[in-house]
N, C-alpha and C positions, 0 to 999 in steps of 0.2 A: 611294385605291386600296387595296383588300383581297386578300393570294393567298388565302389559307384560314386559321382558326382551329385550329390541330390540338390536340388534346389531348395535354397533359405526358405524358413518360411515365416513372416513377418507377422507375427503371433509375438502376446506376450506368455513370456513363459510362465504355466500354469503349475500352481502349485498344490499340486497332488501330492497327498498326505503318504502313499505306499511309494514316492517317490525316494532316491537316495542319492546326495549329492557328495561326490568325494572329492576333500580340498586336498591340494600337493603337498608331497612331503616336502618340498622346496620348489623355486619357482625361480626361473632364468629368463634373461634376457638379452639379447645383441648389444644390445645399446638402453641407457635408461638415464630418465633426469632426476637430480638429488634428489627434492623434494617426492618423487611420484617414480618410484622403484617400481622392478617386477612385483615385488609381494604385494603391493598395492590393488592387484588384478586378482588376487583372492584371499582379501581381507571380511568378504561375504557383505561389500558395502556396494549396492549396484546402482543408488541414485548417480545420474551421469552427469549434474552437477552438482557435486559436493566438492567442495573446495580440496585437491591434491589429495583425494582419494579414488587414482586412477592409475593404472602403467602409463608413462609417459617417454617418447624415445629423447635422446638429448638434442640440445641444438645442433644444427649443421651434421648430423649423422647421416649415412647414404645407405636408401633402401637396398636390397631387401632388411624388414627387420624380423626380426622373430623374439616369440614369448613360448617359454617352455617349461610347462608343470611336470613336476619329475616325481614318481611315484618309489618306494620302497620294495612294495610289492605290486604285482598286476592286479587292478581293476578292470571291472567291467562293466561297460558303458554301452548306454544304447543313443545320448542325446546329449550335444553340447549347448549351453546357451551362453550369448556373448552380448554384456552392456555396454550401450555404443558410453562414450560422454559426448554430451548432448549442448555444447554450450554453445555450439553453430553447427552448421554443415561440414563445415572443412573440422572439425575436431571429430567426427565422426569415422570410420573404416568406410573404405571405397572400395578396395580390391585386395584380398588376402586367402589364403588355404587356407584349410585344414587338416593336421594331419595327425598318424596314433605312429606309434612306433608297438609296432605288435611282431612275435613271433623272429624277431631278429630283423625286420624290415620296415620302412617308414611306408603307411599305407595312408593314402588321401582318403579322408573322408569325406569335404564337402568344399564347396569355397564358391567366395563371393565376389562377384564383378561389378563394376557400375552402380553401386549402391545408391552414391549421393543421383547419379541423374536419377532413377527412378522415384528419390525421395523430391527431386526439383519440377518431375514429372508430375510428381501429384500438385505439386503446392500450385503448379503453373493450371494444371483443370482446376484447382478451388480459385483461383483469380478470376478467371474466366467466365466460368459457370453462372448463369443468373434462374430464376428462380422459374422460367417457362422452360428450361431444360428438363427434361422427363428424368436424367440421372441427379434432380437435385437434392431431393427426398432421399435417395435413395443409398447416397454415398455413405460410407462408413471409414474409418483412417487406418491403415496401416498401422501398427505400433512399429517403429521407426528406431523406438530407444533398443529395440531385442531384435537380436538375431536368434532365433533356433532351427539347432542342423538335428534333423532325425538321420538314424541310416543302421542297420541291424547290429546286433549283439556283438561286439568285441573286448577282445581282453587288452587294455592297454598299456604299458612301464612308461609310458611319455604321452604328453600330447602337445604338439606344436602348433602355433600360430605363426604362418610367413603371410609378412604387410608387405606391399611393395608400394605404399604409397609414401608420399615426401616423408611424413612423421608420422607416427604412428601411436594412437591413446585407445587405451582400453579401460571400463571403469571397472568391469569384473565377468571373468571367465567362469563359467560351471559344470564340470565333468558331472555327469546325472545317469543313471539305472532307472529304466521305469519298465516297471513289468508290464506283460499283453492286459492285467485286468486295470492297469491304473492309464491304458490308453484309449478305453472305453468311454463313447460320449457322454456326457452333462445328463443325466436325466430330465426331466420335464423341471421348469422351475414351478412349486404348488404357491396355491394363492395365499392369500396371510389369513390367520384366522377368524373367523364370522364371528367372533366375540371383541374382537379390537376395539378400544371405545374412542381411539384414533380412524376414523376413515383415511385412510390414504389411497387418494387417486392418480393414476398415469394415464396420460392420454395416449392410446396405444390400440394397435389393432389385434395384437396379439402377447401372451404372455413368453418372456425371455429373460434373462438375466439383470438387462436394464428394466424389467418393471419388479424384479424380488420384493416381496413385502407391501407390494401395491395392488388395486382392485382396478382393474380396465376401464375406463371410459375411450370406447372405442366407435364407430358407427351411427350403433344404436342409439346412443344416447345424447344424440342430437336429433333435431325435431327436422332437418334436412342436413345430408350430412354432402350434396354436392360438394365440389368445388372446394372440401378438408383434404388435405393431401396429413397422412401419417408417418411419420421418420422415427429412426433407431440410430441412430448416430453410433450407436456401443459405447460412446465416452462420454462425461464424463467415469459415469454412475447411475443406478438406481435415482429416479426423480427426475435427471438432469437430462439423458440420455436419448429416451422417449418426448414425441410432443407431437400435436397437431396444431396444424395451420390453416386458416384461411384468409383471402383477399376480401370477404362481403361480411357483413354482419352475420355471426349464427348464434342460433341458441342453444343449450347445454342444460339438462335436468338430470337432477341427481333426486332419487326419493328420501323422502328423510321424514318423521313424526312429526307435528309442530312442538316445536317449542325454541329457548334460546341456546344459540351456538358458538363458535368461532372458526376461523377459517384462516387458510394459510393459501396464497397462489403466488406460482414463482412460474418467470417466464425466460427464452434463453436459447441461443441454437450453439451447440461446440463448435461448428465450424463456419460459420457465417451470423453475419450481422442480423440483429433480430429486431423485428418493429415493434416490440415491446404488446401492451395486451391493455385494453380499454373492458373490466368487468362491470357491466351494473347489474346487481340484483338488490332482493330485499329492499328498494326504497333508496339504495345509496350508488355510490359508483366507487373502483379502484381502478388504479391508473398504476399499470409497471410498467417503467421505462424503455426506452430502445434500448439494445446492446451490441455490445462490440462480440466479435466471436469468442465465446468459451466465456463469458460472461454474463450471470443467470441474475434478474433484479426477481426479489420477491417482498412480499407485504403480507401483513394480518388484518384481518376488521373483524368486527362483533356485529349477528344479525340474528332476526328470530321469524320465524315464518310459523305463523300461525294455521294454516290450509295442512299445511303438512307439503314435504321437496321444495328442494329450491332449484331454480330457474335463474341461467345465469346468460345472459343477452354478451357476447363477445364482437366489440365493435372491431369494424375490418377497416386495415391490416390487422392479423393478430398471430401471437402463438404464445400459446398454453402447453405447460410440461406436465406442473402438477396440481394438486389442491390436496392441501387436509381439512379435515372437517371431523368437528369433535363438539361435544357438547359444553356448557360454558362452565358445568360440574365438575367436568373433565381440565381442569386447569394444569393440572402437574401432569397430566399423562400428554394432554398437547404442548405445552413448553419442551416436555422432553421429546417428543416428536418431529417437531420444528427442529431443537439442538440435536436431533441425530443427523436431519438430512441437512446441515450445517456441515456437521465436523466429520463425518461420512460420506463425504462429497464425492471420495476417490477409493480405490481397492488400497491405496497406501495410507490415506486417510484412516480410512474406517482397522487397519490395524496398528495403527497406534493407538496409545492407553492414556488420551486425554485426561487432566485432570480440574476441575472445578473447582475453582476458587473463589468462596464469597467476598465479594468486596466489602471491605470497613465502613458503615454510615448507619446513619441514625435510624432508628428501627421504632424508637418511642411508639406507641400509640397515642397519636392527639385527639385533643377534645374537642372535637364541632362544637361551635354556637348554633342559636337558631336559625340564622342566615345561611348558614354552612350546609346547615341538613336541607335547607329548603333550593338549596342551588342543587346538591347531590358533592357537594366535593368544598376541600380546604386551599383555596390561595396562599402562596406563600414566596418570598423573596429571597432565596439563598441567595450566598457570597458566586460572584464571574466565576470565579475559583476553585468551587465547591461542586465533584461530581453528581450530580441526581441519577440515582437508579429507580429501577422499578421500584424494589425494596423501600425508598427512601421515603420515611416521612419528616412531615416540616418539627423545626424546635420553634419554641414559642417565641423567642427571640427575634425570626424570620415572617412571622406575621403581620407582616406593618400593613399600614393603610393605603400606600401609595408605595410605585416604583419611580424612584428617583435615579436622575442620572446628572454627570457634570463633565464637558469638555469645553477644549479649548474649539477657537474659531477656526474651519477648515479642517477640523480630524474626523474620525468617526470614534464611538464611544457604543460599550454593548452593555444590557442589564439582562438580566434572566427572571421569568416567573413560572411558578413553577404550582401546578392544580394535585391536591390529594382526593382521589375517588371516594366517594363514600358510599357507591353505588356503581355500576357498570353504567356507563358514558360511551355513547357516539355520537358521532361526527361532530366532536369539541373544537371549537372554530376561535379564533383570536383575530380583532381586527381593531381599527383604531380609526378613533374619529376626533375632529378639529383638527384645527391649523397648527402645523409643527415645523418649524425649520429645517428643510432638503426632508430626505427621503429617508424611511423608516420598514426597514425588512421586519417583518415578522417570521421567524422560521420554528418547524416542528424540532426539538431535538429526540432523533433518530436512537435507538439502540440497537444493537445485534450481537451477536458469540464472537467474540474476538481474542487471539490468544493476548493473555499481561505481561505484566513483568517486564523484564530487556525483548521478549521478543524471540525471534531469532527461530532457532528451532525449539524453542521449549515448550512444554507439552499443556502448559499451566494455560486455563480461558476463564472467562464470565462473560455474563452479555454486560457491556456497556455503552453509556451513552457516549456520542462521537460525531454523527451525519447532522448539518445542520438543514431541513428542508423547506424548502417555501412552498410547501403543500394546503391544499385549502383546510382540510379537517383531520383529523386524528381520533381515534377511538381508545377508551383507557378501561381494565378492568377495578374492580372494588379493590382498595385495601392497594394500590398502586400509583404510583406519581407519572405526571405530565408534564415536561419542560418545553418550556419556550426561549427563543433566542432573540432578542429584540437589539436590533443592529441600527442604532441614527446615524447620518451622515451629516454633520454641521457642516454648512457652507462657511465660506470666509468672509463672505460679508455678512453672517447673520448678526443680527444685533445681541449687542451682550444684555444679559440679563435672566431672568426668571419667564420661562412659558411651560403652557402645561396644554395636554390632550389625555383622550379619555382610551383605555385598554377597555375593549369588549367583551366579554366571554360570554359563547353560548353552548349549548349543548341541544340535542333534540328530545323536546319536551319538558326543557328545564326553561324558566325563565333568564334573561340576559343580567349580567352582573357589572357594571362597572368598575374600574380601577383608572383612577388619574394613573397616568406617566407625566412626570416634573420632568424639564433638561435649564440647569442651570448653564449660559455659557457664557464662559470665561473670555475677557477682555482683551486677548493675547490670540496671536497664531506662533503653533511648534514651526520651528524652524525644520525644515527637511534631514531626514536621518541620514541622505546620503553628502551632508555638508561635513558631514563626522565619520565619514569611513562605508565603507562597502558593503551592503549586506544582498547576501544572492541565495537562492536555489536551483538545485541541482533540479534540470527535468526529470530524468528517470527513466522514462518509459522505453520500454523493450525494443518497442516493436514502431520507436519513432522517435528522429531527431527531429528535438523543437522546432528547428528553422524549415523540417519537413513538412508539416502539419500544415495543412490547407490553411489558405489568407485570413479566412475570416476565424478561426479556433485558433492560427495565432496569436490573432491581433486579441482577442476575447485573454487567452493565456497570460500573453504579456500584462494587458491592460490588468487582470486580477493580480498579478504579483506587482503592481506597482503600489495599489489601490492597500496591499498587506508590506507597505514599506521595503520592498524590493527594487534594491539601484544597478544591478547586475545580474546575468547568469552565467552558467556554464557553456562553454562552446565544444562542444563536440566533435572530434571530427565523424564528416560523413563522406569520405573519399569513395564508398566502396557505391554510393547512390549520387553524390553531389561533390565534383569535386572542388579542395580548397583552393579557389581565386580570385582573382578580383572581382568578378561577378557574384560571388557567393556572399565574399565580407560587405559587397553594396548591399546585400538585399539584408542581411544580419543588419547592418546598423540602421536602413531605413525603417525598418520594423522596429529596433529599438527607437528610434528618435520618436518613430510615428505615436508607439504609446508610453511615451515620456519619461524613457530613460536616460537620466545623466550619463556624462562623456566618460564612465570609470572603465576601470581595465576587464576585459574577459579574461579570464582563464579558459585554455585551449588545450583540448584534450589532444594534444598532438601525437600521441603513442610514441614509443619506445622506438620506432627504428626511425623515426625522422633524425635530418642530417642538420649540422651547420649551415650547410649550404642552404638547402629546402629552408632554413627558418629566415633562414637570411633574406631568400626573398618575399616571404610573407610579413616581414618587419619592414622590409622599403616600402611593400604595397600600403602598408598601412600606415607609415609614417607619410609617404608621398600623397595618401590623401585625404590625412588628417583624420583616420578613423578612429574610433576605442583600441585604448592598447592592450594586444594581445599577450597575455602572459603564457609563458609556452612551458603545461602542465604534462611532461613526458613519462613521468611513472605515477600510477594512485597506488597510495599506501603503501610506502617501498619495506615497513616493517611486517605486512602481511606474508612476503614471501621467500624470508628466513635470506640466509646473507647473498646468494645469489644475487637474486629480486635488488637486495641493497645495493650490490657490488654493480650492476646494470645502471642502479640509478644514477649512482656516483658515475660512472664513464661518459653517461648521455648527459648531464646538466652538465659538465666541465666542459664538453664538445661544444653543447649550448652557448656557453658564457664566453666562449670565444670571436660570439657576434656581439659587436659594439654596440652598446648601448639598451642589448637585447634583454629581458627582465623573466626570471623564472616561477613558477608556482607548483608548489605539490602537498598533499595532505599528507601530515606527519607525527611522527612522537620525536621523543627530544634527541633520541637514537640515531634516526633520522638525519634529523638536525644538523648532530655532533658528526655524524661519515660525510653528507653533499658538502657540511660549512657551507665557503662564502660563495660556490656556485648557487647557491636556492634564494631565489631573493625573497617572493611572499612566502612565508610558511604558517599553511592552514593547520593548526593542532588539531589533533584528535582529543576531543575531551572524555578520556578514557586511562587515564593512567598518572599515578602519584609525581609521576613528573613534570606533567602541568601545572609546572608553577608561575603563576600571571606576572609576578614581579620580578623574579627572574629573567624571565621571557625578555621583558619590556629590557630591563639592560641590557639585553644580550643584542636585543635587535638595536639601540641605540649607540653601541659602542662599535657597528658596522653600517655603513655607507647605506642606504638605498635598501634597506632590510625593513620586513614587515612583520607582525604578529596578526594573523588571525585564526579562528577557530571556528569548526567545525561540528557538526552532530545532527544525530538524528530527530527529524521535523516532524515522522506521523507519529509518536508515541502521543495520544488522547490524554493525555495529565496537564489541564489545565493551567495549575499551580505552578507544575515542575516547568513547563515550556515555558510561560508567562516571565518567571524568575533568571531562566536562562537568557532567553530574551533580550532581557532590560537591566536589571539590577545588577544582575550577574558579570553581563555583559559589560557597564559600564565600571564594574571592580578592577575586571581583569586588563581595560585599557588597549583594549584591543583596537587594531584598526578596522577590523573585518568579521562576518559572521557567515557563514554558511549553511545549508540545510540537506539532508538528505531523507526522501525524495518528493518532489512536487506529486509526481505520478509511477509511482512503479508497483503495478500488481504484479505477486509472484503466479499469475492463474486469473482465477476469476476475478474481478475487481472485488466483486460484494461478498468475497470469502474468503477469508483470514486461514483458510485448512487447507486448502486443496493444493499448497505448491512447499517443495521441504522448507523453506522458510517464511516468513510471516512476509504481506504483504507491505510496502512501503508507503503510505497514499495518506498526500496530507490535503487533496480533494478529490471528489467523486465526479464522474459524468452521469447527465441523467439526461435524455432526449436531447441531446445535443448540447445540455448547458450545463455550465462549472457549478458542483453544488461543493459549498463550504463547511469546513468540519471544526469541531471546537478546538483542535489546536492550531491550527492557519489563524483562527482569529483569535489564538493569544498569542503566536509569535506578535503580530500584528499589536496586542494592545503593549507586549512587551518591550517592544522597539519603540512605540509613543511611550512607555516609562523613559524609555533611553533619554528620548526627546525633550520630556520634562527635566528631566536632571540635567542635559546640556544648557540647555536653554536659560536655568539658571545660574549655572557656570558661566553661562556670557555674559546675563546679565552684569554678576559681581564686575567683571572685569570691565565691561564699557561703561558702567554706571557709578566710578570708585567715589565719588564724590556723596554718593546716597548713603552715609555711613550704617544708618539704624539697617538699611533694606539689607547693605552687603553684608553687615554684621550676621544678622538674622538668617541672610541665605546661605552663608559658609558655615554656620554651627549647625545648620540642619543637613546640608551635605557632607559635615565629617560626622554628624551623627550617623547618618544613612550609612555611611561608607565604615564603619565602626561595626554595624551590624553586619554586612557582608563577608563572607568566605575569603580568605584570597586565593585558593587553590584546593586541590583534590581533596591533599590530607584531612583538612580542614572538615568537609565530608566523612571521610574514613575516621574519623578520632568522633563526628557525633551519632553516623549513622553505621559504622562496623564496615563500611566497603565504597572504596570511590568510585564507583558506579552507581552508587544510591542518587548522585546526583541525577540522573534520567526517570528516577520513579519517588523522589522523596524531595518536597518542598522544602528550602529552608527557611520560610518563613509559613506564617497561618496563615489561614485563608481572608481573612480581615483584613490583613499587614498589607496587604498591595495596595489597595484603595485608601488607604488611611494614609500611607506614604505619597500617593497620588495627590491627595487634597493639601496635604502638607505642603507639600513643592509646591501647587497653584497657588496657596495663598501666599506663598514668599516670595512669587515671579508677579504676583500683584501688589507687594508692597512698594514693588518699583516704580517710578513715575515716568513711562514711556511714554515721548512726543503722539 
């Protein structure tokens, strides 16, 4: 028996409140893999990548398969909905029924054919497509993750799914009742209400779902609106969704009373790349960046228009989504307006129950002097270390007269200053004048809503600071701090000694303030970090293997991880775009050489079904012509994937280890460890569990042949202190040979938001118009690894100089003092801070202790008397 075949329909499934969704009283399957059982498929978990919360059919099993929810009693249903898992195309359903088992008979209800072409279909028009296509504007995307089958009222005891494709994943099935009044259109969405003391605008030509909560800026409200084309993309969201474009300059008026304001504009297309948005009104300009698709750059300024409306001049290329505009009394009501369309980026977003968490710091109120008042604001010098929030104001301690800095010859070396408002301030400008040794960044530090804590999927945020920019000006409100990042690059020839130049500060309408910047340098060059062991990051990004990446954003890529003490990366394989051969590993290491990376080994994500043979000959190529050796990394985290996952890994690195002289790598726990043994030769730890024990380790690897210790973790968590410590100090406790990072670039979604993807994004830098912007932890792994450098480099000294007794004396009590204060392992953590995972958000030393240690080592590496 047949009702009808209805065609999918590629809608997300809507959740209507008279809707009723009945889970099975048990749930079956043909075939199913441990970890990712039938029940898996109505555990009521539909994200479609959640790690092994999905039906999954087992290895090697032969279609057809089938999943089959078994009911007690008959239901009745009017609508099946089916979540793909989404972690590529080929994990997704292609061709399967569906069927009810009604009335003593299996009756097909709906079924789906060719799924993935049509989704290949579309993605191949958004390749193509360019911006004089009349369907550009126009396009809207399939929701791709849902299948929903409508088809009339049946009573069902069963309902089957037959897959006839190779394997078969479902992440969750929903048998659903929707009565005729809950399949009634959306009514009209209404506009938000004329007391809002938030303006929130969408540039939009008509009101829908993606403008809820917004007031149109559509047409009319341009003073020519040729040549604006208006889109609706429907994704991501409210703000996001909606936006107008144009090629010529246009201008834009919103009426408004005079007086003083602030403003919020964010720019962005979901499905294509966006030329970002040039605003100048009020006297001033903003600049948001170009963007990659699904990637939305926004900013704040402070302005006041005395006429009454503002006029807002949008230089062409441009596209504008939104703007809020609130009054400058309005301060909590616009923060919270800003933090909604942050963390309500998405329909998944906006129902989760985000929590706000104030961060720990100095809240004191301080005392302006006369000078103070008469600038509008407080100078102050926190510790590299020491996070600045809004919130933050200076301790008296941090008041100094000058920023002082000290490195050695050929490093670079960071200080921070940081402005308290005593007044609302725009366009606060930092610039630097005389003669300084090499080149001297001056960057905005950046804050935004980012989730804390480990991360991950937790629900916990605040806004902090993180982005470092090289933006001309910055605006600050009363009663709020302004951080600067101030980045020197000592050359190696620069002469040792004492120089100074003058820090500028202005504001508009404030007179200019000076502040000397000192750089004492030191009579020594660090020894390179990669003369002591391996330190890499993982690229990360989704949607692009590093060695993919256009010539000149490689060479930019490489060159920045060299520049942050980076002697290696991760090699990826890309078989499915570039395949692994000789021609590929040419072009990988000419890249490496070209921005001056040592001869250390790759690690090669060579996946789980490569062979002996296949490694075998990727080891001749590379041995025959003398490339970086390939360490052949066949499982990541073989403890993520319960004993299977393990028992996999253990068979592939033994097959492995059966090519002569061939060298293995994988990131591990000691679990791990103990199952591969002496098949694994680099073993990167997870530093994440009481079993990282460093001196342990260090035996275990020295009492086998060709064994390594190194160690792993995560690079974008913004905690200065905690990164910095791991880095360096840490690092050099646990003796490790090697260090890793994860991820150079990986957004889970938008890059510039931390909400919109089920886990936090990874990104330890930002893009901004095509260029690598730096965040406050890149450059403390960075000063962490020049810790490393200083403590080696006295380590050498002792030894090549044994003859200097007072110097070695001196420098080996201060590095067993050093090394006395150090951890030597997790517990060590867990016994001061209650859990060894505090290591990722909890410094074990003060914010002081780095730099004090820092000066310490200098001057013991200078008592030496070097040719």
């Amino acid at each position: 028996m047949k009702i009808t075949t209805f065609a999918f329909a590629l809608l997300a499934a809507v959740p209507f409140l008279c809707a009723e969704v009945f889970p099975p009283s048990r749930v079956s399957a043909s075939t199913e893999f441990y970890d990712t059982p039938a029940g898996k498929a109505a555990d009521g978990k539909t994200h479609g990548r959640t790690r092994h919360a999905y039906w999954c059919t087992e290895r090697g099993a032969k279609p057809p398969h089938t999943l089959t929810f078994h009911y007690d009693q008959p239901v009745k249903i009017n609508q099946v909905v089916i979540y793909h898992v989404t972690y590529s195309i080929d994990h997704m359903l292609n061709s399967c029924i569906l069927e009810a088992y009604s009335g003593g008979a299996w009756v097909q209800l709906a079924e789906l054919a060719g799924y993935r072409n049509r989704i290949r279909e579309f993605e191949q028009l958004i390749a193509n497509i360019t911006p004089d296509d009349p369907q550009y504007y126009s396009i809207t995307e399939p929701d791709f993750t849902v299948s929903t089958f409508d088809f009339p009222d049946i009573e069902v005891e069963q309902l089957r799914l037959t897959v006839s494709d190779p394997a078969a994943r479902v992440a969750e099935m929903q048998a659903i009742y929707l009565p005729e009044t809950g399949k009634k259109a959306v009514g009209a969405v209404p506009p938000p209400p004329a007391d809002s003391k938030v303006k929130a605008y969408s540039l939009a030509r008509e009101r829908s779902a993606s403008t809820e909560g917004f007031y149109l800026l559509g047409p009319e409200a341009f003073s020519d609106s040729s040549g604006i084309a208006f889109a609706d993309r429907q994704k991501p969201g409210p703000g996001r969704a909606a936006f107008a474009a144009g090629k010529q300059n246009s201008t834009l008026s919103i009426p408004l009373p005079p007086g003083r304001y602030q403003l919020l504009a964010l720019s962005g297309d979901y499905f294509f790349p966006g030329p970002g948005c040039t605003l100048r009104f009020a006297g001033k300009s903003m600049r948001l960046s170009q963007t990659a698709p699904g990637d939305f750059a926004w900013d704040t300024a402070l302005f006041s228009t005395a006429d009454g409306g503002l006029e807002i001049t949008l230089e062409g290329p441009w596209l504008l989504n939104t703007l809020l505009v609130a009054s400058r009394d309005e301060r909590q009501e616009f923060d919270a307006a800003v933090n909604r369309l942050m963390l309500e980026c998405t329909a998944e977003s906006k129902a989760k129950k985000y929590i706000y968490r104030a961060p720990a710091t100095h809240t004191e109120p301080p005392t302006p002097d006369e000078a103070d008042v008469r600038y509008g604001y407080i100078p102050y010098m926190p510790s590299l270390q020491q996070r600045i929030y809004r919130q933050t104001t200076p301790a008296a301690a941090q008041r100094q007269p000058a920023l002082r800095l000290e490195a050695a010859r050929g490093s670079s070396r960071a200080g921070t200053l940081a402005i308290y408002a005593l007044e609302d301030l725009e366009q606060v400008e930092l610039t630097l004048q005389g003669d300084f040794p090499g080149a001297v960044q001056l960057l905005h530090v950046r804050q935004h809503p980012q989730k804390v804590g480990r991360k991950g999927a937790r629900l916990d945020w605040a806004v902090v600071p993180e982005v470092l920019e090289p933006r001309r000006y910055s605006d600050v409100r009363q009663g709020e701090s302004l951080q600067f990042y101030i980045l020197a690059e000592v050359p190696a020839a620069a002469r040792a000694g004492h120089c100074q130049a003058t820090l500028r500060l202005s504001a508009a309408g404030k007179p200019t303030r000076s502040i000397p910047l000192e750089l004492e340098v030191y009579p020594f060059i660090l020894p390179e970090s990669s003369d002591y062991g391996c330190f890499g990051m993982y690229y990360g990004n989704p949607h692009s293997n590093l060695f993919a990446l256009p010539e000149h954003i490689l060479q930019a890529t490489l060159q920045d991880m060299r520049r942050h003490n980076m002697s290696t990366v991760i090699l990826d394989d890309d078989s499915g775009k570039q395949p692994m051969n000789e021609d590929y590993l040419r072009r990988v290491n000419a890249a490496l050489d070209s921005a001056g990376f040592p001869q250390h080994p790759l690690p090669y994500t060579c996946g789980g079904s490569i062979t002996a043979e296949r490694a075998a000959e990727l080891f001749a190529i590379v041995k025959r012509n003398q490339w970086r050796e390939l360490l052949f990394y066949a499982v990541d985290e073989p403890f993520c994937g319960g004993k299977e996952r393990l028992d996999r890994a253990v068979k592939i690195y033994n097959e492995l280890k059966s090519v002569p002289g061939l060298r293995t790598y994988s990131t591990v726990s000691q679990n791990d460890v103990n199952a591969i043994a002496n098949s694994l030769d680099v073993r990167c730890y997870t530093v994440n569990y009481d079993t990282f024990q460093p001196d342990r380790i260090l035996a275990e690897c020295a009492a086998l042949p060709g064994k390594e210790f190194w160690w792993y973790s995560n690079g974008a968590r913004e905690y200065p202190d905690v990164v910095r410590f791991k880095a360096g100090f840490f690092h050099y406790r646990t003796g490790a040979r090697g260090q890793f990072y994860w991820a150079y670039l990986n957004p889970r979604g938008d890059m510039f938001n931390d909400f919109d993807g089920e886990n936090s994004d990874h990104v330890t830098v930002f893009m901004q118009d095509g260029q690598i912007i730096s965040t406050l932890q890149w450059e403390s792994i960075r000063e962490g690894i020049d810790d490393y450098r200083y403590l080696r480099l006295l380590e050498e000294l002792c030894r090549k100089y044994a003859d200097q007794t007072e110097a070695v004396a001196a420098g080996r009590q201060l590095l067993a003092e050093i090394h006395s204060k150090l951890p030597s392992g997790l517990t060590d953590y867990k016994e001061r801070f209650g859990n060894v995972l505090d290591i990722h958000e909890k410094s074990w030393w003060e914010l002081e202790e780095f730099d004090l240690q820092r000066r310490r080592l200098a001057e013991a590496i200078m008592r030496f008397k070097q040719p």
